[in-house]
Each structure stands twice: as C-alpha cells, then as structure tokens.
C-alpha positions as CSV (number, residue, x, y, z in Angstrom):
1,X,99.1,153.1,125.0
2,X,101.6,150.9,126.6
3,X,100.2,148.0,128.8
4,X,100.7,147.3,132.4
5,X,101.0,143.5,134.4
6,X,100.7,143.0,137.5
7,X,102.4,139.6,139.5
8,X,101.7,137.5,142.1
9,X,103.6,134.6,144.0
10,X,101.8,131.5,146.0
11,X,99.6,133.4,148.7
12,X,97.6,132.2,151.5
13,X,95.3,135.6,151.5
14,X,91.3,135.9,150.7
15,X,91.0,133.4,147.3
16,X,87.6,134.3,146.9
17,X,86.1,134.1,143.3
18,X,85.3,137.7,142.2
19,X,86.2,139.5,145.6
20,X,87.0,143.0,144.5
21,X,89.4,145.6,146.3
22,X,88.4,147.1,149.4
23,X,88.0,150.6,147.9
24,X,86.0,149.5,144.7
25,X,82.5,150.7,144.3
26,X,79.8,150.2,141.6
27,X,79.6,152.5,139.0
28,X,75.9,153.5,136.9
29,X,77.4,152.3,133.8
30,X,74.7,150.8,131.9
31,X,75.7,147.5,130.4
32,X,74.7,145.7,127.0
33,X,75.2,142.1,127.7
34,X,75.5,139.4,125.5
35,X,73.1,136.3,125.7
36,X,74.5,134.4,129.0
37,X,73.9,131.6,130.6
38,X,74.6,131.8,134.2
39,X,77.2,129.8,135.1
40,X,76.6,127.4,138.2
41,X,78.9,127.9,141.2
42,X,79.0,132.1,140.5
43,X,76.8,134.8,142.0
44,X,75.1,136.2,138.7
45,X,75.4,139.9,140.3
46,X,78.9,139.7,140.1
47,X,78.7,140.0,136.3
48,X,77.7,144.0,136.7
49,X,80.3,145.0,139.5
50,X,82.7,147.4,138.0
51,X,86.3,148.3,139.3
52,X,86.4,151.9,140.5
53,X,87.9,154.0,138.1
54,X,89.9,156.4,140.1
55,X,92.3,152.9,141.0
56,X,95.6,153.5,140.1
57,X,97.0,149.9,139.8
58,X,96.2,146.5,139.4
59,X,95.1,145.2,143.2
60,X,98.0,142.1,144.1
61,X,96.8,139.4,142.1
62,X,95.3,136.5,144.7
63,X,97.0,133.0,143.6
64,X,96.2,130.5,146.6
65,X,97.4,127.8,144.8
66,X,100.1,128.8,142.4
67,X,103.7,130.4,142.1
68,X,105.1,133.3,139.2
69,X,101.2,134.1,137.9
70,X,101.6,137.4,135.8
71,X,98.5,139.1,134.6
72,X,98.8,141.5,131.5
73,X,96.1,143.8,129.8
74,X,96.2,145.6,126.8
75,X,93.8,148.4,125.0
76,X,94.9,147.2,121.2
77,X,97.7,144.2,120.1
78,X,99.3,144.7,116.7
79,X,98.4,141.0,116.5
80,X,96.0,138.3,118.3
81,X,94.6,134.6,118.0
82,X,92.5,133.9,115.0
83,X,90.6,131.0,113.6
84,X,92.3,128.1,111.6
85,X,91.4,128.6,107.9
86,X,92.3,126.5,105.0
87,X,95.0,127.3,102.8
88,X,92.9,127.4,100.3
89,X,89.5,126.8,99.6
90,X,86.4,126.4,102.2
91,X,86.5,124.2,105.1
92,X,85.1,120.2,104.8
93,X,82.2,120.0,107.5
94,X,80.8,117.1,108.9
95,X,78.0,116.6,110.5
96,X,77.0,114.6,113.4
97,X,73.7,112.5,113.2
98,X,72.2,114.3,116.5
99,X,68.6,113.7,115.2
100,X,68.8,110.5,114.6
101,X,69.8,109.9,118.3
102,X,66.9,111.7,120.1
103,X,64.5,109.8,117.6
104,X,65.7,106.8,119.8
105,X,65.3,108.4,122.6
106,X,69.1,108.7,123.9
107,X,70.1,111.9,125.7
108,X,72.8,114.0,124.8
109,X,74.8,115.9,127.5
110,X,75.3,119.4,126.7
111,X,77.3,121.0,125.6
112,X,77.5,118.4,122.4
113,X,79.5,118.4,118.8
114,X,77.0,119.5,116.5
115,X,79.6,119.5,113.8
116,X,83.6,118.9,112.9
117,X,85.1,121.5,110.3
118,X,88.4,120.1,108.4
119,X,91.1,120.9,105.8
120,X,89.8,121.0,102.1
121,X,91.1,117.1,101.9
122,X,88.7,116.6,104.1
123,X,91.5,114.7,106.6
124,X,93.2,117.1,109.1
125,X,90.3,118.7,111.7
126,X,90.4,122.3,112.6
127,X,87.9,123.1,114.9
128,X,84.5,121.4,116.3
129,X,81.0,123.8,116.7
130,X,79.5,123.2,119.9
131,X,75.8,123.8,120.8
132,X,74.9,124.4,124.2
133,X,71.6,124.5,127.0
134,X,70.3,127.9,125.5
135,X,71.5,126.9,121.8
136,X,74.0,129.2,121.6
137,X,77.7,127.9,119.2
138,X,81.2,128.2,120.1
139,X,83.9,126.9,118.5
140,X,87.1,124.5,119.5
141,X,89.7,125.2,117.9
142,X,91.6,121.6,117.9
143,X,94.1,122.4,114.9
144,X,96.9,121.9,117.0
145,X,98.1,120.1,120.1
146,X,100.3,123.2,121.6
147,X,96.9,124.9,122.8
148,X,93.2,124.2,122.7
149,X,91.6,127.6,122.2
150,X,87.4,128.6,122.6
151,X,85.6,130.4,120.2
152,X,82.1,132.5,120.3
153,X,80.0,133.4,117.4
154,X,81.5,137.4,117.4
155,X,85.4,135.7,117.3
156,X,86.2,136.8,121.0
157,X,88.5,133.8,121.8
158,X,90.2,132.5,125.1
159,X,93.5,130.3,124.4
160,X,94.8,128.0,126.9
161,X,98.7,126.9,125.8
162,X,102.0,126.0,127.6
163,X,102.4,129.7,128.9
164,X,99.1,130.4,130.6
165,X,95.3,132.0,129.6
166,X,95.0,134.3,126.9
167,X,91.9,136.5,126.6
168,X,91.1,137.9,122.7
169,X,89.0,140.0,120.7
170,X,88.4,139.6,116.9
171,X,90.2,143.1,116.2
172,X,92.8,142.3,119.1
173,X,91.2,145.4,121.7
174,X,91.0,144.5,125.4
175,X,93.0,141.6,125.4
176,X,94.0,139.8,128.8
177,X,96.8,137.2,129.6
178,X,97.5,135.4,132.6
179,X,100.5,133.9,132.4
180,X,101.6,131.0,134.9
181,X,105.4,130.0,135.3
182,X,105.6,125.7,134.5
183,X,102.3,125.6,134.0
184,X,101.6,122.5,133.2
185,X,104.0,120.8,135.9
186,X,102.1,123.2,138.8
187,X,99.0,121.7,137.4
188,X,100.4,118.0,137.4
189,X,101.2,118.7,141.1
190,X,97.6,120.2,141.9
191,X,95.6,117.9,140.4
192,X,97.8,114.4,141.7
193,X,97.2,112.6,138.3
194,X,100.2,110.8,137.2
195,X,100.6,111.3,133.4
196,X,98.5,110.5,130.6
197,X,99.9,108.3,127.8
198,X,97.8,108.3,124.6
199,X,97.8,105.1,122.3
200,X,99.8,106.3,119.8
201,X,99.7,102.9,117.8
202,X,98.0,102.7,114.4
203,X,95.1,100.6,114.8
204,X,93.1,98.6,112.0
205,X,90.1,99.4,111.0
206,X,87.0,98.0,112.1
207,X,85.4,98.3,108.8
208,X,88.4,97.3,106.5
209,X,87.5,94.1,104.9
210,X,89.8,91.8,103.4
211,X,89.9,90.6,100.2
212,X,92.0,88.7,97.7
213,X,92.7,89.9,93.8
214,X,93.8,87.4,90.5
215,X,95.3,89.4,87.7
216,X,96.5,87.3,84.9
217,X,98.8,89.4,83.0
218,X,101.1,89.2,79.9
219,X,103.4,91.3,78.1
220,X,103.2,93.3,74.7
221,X,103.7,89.7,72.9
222,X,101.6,87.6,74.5
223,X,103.8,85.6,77.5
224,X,103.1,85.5,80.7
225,X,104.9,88.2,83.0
226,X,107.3,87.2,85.4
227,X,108.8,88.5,88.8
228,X,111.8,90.1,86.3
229,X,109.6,92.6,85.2
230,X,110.4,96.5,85.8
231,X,108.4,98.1,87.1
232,X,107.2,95.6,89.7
233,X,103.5,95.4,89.1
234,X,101.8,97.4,91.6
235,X,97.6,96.7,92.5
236,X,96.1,99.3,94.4
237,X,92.5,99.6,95.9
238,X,92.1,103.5,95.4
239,X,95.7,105.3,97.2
240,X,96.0,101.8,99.3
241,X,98.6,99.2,98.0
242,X,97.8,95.4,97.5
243,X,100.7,92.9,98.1
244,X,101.3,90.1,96.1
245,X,101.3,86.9,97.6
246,X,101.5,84.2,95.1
247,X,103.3,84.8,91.3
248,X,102.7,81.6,88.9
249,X,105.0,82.5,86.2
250,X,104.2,79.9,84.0
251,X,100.6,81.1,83.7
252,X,101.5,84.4,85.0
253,X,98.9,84.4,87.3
254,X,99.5,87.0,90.6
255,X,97.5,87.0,93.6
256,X,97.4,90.4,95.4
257,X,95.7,90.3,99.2
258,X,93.8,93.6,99.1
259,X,91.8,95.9,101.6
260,X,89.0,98.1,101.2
261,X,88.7,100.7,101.7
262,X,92.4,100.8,103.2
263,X,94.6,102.5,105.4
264,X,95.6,105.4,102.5
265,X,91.7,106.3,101.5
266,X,90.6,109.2,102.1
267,X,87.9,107.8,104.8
268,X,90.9,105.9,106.5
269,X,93.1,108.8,107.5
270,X,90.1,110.8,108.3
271,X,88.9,108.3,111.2
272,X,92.6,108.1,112.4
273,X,93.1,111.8,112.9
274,X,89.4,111.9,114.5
275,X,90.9,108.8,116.9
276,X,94.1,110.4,117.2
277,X,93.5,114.2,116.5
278,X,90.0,114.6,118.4
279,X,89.4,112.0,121.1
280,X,93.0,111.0,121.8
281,X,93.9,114.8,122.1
282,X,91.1,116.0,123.9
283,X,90.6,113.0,126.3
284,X,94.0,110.9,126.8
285,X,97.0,112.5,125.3
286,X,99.1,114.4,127.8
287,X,98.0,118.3,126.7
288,X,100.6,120.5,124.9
289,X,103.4,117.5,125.1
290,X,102.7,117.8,128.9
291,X,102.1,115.4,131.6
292,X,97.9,116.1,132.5
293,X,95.0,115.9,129.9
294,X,93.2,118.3,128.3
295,X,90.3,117.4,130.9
296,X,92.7,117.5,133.7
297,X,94.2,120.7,132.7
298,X,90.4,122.6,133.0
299,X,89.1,120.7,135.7
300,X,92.1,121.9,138.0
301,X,92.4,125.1,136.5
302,X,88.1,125.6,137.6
303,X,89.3,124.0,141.2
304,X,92.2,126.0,142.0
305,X,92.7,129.5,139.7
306,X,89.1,131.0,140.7
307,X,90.7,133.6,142.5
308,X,92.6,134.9,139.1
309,X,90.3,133.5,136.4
310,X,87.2,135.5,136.8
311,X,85.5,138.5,135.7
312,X,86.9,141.0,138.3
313,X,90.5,139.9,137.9
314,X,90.3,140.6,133.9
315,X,88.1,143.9,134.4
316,X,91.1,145.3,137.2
317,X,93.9,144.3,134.4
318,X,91.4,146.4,131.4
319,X,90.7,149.2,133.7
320,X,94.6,149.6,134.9
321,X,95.2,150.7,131.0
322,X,94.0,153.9,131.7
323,X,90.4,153.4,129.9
324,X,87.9,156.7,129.3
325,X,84.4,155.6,130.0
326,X,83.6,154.7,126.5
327,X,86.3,151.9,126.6
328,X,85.0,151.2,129.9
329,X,82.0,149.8,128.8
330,X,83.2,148.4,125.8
331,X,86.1,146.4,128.1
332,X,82.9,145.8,130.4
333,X,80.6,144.2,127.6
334,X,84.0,142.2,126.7
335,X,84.6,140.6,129.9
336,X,81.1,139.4,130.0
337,X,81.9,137.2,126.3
338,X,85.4,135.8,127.9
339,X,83.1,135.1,130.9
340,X,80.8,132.9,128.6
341,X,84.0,131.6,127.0
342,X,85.5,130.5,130.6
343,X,82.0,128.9,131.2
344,X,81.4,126.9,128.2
345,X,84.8,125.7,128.1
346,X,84.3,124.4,132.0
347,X,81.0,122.5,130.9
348,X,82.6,121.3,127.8
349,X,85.7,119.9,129.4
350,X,85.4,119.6,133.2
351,X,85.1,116.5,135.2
352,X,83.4,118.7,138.0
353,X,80.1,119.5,135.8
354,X,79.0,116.2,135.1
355,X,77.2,112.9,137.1
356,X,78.9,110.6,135.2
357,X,80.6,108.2,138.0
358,X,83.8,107.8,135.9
359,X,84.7,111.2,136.1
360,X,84.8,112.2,132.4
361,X,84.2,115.9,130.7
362,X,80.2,116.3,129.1
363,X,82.2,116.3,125.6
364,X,83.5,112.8,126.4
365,X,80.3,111.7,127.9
366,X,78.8,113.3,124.9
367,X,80.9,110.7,122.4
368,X,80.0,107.6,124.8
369,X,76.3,108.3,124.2
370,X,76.8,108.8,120.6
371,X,78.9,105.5,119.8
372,X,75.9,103.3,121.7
373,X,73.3,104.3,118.9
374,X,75.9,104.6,116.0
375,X,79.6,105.0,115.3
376,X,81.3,108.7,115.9
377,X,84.2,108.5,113.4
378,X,82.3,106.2,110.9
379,X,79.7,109.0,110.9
380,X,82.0,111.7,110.1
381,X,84.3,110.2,107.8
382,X,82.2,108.3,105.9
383,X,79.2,111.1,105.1
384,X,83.0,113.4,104.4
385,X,84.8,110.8,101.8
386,X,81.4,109.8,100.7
387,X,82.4,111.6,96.8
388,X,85.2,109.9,97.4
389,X,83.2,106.6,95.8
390,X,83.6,103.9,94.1
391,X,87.3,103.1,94.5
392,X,89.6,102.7,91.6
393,X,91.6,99.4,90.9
394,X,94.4,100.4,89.2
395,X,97.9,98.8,88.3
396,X,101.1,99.8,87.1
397,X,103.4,97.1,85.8
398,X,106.0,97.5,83.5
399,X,105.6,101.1,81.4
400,X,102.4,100.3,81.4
401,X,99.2,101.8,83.7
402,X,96.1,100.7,84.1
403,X,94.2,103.5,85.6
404,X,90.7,101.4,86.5
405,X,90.5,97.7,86.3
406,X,87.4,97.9,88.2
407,X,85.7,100.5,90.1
408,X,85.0,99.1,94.0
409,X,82.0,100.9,96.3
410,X,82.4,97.6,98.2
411,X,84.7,94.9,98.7
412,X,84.2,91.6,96.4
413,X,82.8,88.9,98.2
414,X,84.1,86.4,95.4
415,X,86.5,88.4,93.8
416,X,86.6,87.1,89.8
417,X,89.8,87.6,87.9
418,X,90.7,89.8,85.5
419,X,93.4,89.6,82.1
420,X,95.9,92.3,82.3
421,X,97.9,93.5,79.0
422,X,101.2,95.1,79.9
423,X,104.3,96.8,78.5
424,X,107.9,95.0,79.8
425,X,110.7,97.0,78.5
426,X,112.8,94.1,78.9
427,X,111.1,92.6,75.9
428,X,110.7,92.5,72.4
429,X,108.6,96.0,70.8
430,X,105.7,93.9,69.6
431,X,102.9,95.2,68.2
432,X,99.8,94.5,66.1
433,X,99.1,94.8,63.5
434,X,102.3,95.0,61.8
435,X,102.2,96.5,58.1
436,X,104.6,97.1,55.2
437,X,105.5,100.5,53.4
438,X,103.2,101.5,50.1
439,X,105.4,103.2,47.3
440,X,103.5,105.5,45.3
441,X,105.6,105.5,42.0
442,X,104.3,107.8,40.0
443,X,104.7,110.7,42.7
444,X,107.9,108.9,43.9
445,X,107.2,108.3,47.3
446,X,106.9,105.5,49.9
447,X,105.2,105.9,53.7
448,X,103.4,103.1,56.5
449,X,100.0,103.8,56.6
450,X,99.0,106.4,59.0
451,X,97.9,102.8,61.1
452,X,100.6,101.3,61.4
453,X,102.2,104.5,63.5
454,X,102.5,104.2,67.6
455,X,101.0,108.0,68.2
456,X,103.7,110.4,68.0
457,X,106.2,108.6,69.0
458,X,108.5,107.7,66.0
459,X,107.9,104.1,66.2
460,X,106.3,102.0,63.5
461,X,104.6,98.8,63.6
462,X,106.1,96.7,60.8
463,X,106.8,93.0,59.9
464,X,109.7,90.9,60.6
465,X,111.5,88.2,58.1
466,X,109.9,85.8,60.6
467,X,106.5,86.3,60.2
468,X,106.1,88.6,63.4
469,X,105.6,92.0,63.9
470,X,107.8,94.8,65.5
471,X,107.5,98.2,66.4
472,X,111.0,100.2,65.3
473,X,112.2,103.5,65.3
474,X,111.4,104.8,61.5
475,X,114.8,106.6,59.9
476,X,115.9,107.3,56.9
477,X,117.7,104.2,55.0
478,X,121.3,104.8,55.2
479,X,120.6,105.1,59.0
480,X,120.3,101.6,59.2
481,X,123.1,99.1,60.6
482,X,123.1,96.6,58.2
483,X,120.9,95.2,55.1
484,X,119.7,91.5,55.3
485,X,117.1,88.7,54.8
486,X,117.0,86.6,57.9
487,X,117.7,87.3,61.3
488,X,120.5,85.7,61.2
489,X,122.1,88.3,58.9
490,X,122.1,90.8,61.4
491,X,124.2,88.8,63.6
492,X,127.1,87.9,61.3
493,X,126.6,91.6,60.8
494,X,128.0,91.9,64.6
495,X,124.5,93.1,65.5
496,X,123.2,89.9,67.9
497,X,120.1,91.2,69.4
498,X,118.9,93.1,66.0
499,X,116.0,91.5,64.1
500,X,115.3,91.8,60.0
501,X,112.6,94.0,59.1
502,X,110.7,93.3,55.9
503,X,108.3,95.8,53.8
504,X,110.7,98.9,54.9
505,X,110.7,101.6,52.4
506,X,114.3,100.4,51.5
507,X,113.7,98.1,48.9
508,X,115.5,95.5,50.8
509,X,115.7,94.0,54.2
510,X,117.4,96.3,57.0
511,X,118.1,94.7,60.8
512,X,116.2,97.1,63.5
513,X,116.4,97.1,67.3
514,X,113.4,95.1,68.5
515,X,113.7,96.6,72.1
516,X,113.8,100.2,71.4
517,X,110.2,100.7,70.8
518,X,109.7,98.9,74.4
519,X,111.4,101.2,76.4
520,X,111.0,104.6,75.0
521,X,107.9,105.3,76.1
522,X,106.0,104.4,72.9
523,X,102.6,102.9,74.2
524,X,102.6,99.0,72.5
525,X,99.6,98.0,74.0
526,X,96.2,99.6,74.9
527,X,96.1,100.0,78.8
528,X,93.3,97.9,79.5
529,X,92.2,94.2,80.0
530,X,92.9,91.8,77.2
C-alpha cells in the first residue's frame, strides 16, 4: 500500500504537544504496552488516545517554529535502519567499572553507559548500551557522524540525520519520518548557539611513558653497522616506531627514543577514537558536519518540535495509511516504543533534564562523574587491548628481522642494552662455520656436509684462500668464472670483487661472488641477539 505525507510551513496556530483533531474521539482498543517510563513534561493519558478511524487525511501538521516539515508514514519499507554489525566476527565490548563507583559512594546520573561495543580490532566504536531509572537498555548507535540513531531491546529505532526524524521497526512495518528542510541551519537559528568546533588535534597520551633503547648491532661478519645500511634499521615498541637519535658507527652503537605503549597500539587508537569518536562527537563536534552539537540538536528539537514530535502526530501519519484494526493496534503498541525511544534519547542528551549548572546532557554529566573516581577511556581501552600484552620489541635492519628483542608489559625504567646480529646486503656473505667438500672415491662422488648448507636456499658455507669463510652459490664446476689460488687471481682474472674458494668439489681453487649469498635472501645469521 502506497504511503501518504502530509506538509506544513512555519505556523502560528495551537502548538500544543499531543492536541489531537477536533473530530478525534477515543476508541476501546485495548492496548499492550511496553514497559514505560513516563516521561516528565507529558500527560501519561495521552499515551492511550487513538486518532478516529473514519479520518480521511493527515490533520495540517502544527510547526510553530519551523519551515518545509514533511511528515511521511508507511505500513511496510522494502528497506529500514539496522544495527552496526562487524564485518566479521562478534563485536569487542567494554565494560565500564559502574560498581566500583557506587562502592565509593559517587552517584551516577541516569541514564549512564553501562557498556561500549566496537569493531573486532577492538578500535572503531559502534554503539554504547545505556541503562536507565527502571533498568531498562537502549542502544546508541555512534558508528557514524552523519546521524546518531536510538535503539530498544525489540530493534524499534529512531534516527536523527541531516534530513529529519526517522521512526523504524526491526522488520521495517509502521515506519514514520519527519522530514525538516535545512535542518540543521533552522536549528542553529532556534537554539542561538554559534557553532561548535571540536579539537580535532592529536593529543599525547597521558599514560605514554618515554623511554630510551641501546642496540649494539653488527653485520653477518662481525663489524659494526653503519647509517649505509639497507634497510635502515627500524625499532618498534609493538606497531609504534622508535627514532634513532644517536648512531656511533665506530662501535655501532644506536640509540632509539621509544614510547610505550605508543600512538600505533592497539590501546592508543582505541582511547583516540573514544576522545574523538564518543565524547568529541557526542558533546563538542558540530553534529552531522553541521554547525550545533549533538546536545544542541535534541535539546532544541525537545524545546521547539513538541507540536510534530509526539505520539499523536506519528499515530495520525500510521492511521492515514489506511490501517484495519489489527494494524491499528499493532501501529498503536509501536508508537508507544518510538515514544520511549523519543524519551530516553531527551534524558540521555538534553540540557533541559538535568541540574547540572553548566548546562550539559546526563550522558556528559554521566562521564564527568566517572573520570573523578577513575579514568573513562583508560577504563575501556585498557580492560579491551588488555590480550593485547606484553608488547613486542622488534627490529628490522638490513634483510634481517628480529621479531622480539624483548617483550614489554611496562616501559623500562633503566632500559639495558641489547647485541643485535644483522644481515647488510651491502656486505661480504659471511657465515660460520665454513666447511670443505668430502669426496667419497670409491662411489665417486663429492658433496658439503648437509651443515654447511644455508636452508634451501642454494648457498653454501665454505672457506676462502684467506682463512675466512663465505657463503656462495653452489654450481656445477665449469660454471665457475675462473680457477685460482689467492684472491688476487680472481682479479687479474678481470673478476675484482670475486674471492677464492678453497675445499670446492673442483679439485682446485675457483673465484665465487662473496655478495651474492648476502642479498638473495639466504638467512647468514640467526635472527636474534649475539
């Protein structure tokens, strides 16, 4: 069945909240209501009045205080508002330490947060359960800033976003919109607040500590690594980086300044989007990109829509689809939850419900109380990333990585230094320990001991005419550049950077690349300390 609207411009008629039309009378219907607390400022009896049936349009729509309001009903939507959900997975939920505050005696406004659900990485917030006067739960959805949406325990939702008030259902039946031209400017003008500006800045931690890291690291043969090295070593304190302050290159000493637990952990990002995504967008942040507040938006929307948000107005739009009786008091028994919706979002969010001299909404009041006994977003974030613990050290320098140096649940006081083994490309494929061939001549062949192989990697470890040894690719004989005894050899061979490899299967000295080994990949040293 199609649905109808009905529009109103600025009128200076009868505003009254709940005021019915003249020819309305009270029906017998029987209603099932849902558990309600009776909002202050209405007359509980209005709850029951019905719209007569035999109406055959919407009543004009009273709007004292606002242009262009359209109001719009429908029986069924093909689609309607639903809850965030994770992409995959369950939610992360939090929860706030309310005991702990009424064991010291503090007292908590209502409604209050008695918990904060997030994405599964336990960072982005979707929506916060409240708990109010007669312990009933609703849910904000906070998921994102184009609209702030209410939610009750059956999934009947109201949405508030750039284009006006949206009623819902969980199946999408009897849904109501009232839709306001410029919204948010009308609002602006009504309510006389200039606009909001949230502090957007990144701010440091309170509980990041400070610390600084020696690593004394050397290459593949022993020297000391210098600032020529690719890749750049790299120190981080879980997914936060270090940054190096001080290279001695001589004793290839580096000092890293470090943070724990850092801007990139996991507890971190989760306190900046409850700064940023929770308080900042419910409190300070103009609403929807707007110019007023979330608690600006309600509080003048309570003041000045009463005479189009209330439970007649949405009844009238229902009963001008064309309802039988048994969708009558279905659309009855749904007015009633967007009536609790309307009401919990009002004490949640409006500046007219509380005593609080600086005008703020119960849920801020609610956060004020909470952060004089402990700390809101240390609560949340830290009992949420609390798995996350300890913290690795790791480093990547070179080819090489270092997956845990140390493992961190606290920041060092007196940090002690650790020796660091890494891979430089840039430098000779040493390797230990180096080894020669064994020819087995009475089955005619000659292999390096299964030791003296890098993994699967086609590098050996073997020994050089010097003394030293070298990891080089292993191929068959005639592969080889040149034959020789020295080093030297390989040079006058036009070969300058080759070295002479002893104890090869070839019976005779062949010149190998000493860097290959380095930087293919082939792991020279053990990542770990030395």
């Amino acid at each position: 069945m199609g649905s109808l609207s009905s529009t109103a411009t600025g009128s200076s008629g009868n505003s009254g909240a709940g005021s019915g039309s003249g020819n309305a009378t009270a029906t017998a219907t029987t209603l099932t209501s849902a558990p309600f607390i009776t909002p202050s400022g209405f007359n509980s009896s209005t709850i029951s009045r019905i719209v007569n049936a035999t109406q055959t349009g919407p009543p004009p729509l009273p709007a004292a205080n606002f242009t262009q309001v359209t109001r719009t009903g429908a029986i069924v939507k093909p689609t309607c508002y639903q809850m965030p959900q994770p992409a995959e997975g369950s939610t992360r939920r939090a929860l706030l330490h309310n005991t702990n505050l009424r064991e010291q005696n503090a007292t908590i406004p209502f409604p209050y947060i008695e918990s904060i659900d997030f994405q599964t990485d336990g960072v982005d917030p979707l929506y916060l359960t409240l708990r109010d006067a007669a312990e009933g739960t609703h849910y904000i959805d906070i998921s994102n800033r184009s609209y702030i949406a209410i939610v009750d325990s059956l999934y009947n939702a109201m949405i508030i976003d750039a284009h006006g008030i949206h009623f819902s259902t969980k199946n999408c039946q009897y849904d109501v919109s009232i839709t306001i031209d410029s919204m948010y400017q009308q609002l602006a003008a009504l309510s006389g607040q200039v606009c909001s500006t949230g502090d957007q800045k990144m701010m440091k931690r309170m509980s990041d500590v400070d610390f600084n890291q020696t690593l004394y690291l050397r290459d593949q043969c022993g020297n000391p690594v210098k600032q020529t090295v690719r890749k750049y070593p790299e120190l981080k304190i879980g997914d936060t980086d270090c940054n190096d302050i001080d290279v001695d290159e001589e004793t290839g000493r580096w000092l890293f300044a470090c943070t724990f637990p850092g801007s990139d952990s996991g507890t971190s990002k989760c306190e900046w989007a409850v700064k940023n995504d929770i308080e900042e967008f419910l409190f300070t942040d103009p609403f929807g990109g707007a110019c007023p507040d979330l608690s600006t938006v309600i509080t003048t929307l309570e003041a000045n829509g009463q005479d189009f948000i209330n439970p007649e107005s949405l009844r009238t739009e229902l009963y001008n689809q064309g309802l039988d009786d048994a969708q009558k008091a279905e659309a009855n028994l749904v007015v009633i939850y967007y009536e609790q919706l309307w009401e919990i979002l009002k004490q949640a969010f409006s500046k007219l419900r509380t005593q609080s001299p600086d005008k703020v909404s119960a849920i801020q009041e609610y956060i004020d109380v909470y952060n004089q006994y402990r700390n809101f977003e240390d609560d949340i974030c830290e009992d949420l990333h609390a798995g996350d613990m300890p913290l690795r050290m790791s480093l990547r320098a070179g080819v090489t990585y270092v997956d845990a140096i140390a493992r961190l649940n606290w920041a060092p006081e007196s940090p002690k230094p650790f020796n660091v083994t890494v891979q430089d490309p840039g430098k000779l494929a040493c390797c230990s320990p180096g080894s020669n061939a064994s020819r087995d001549e009475a089955a005619g062949t000659c292999a390096y001991p299964l030791s003296a192989h890098l993994g699967g990697t086609g590098c050996v470890c073997g020994n050089m005419a010097s003394g030293a040894s070298v990891a080089f690719e292993i191929t068959e004989c005639e592969n080889f550049v040149s034959e020789c005894k020295v080093d030297d050899d390989c040079s006058k061979a036009g070969h300058p950077t080759f070295v002479c490899l002893t104890g090869s299967c070839c019976g005779t000295g062949v010149c190998v690349d000493p860097y290959e080994c380095a930087q293919n990949g082939s792991a020279l040293v053990r990542p770990g300390l030395f």
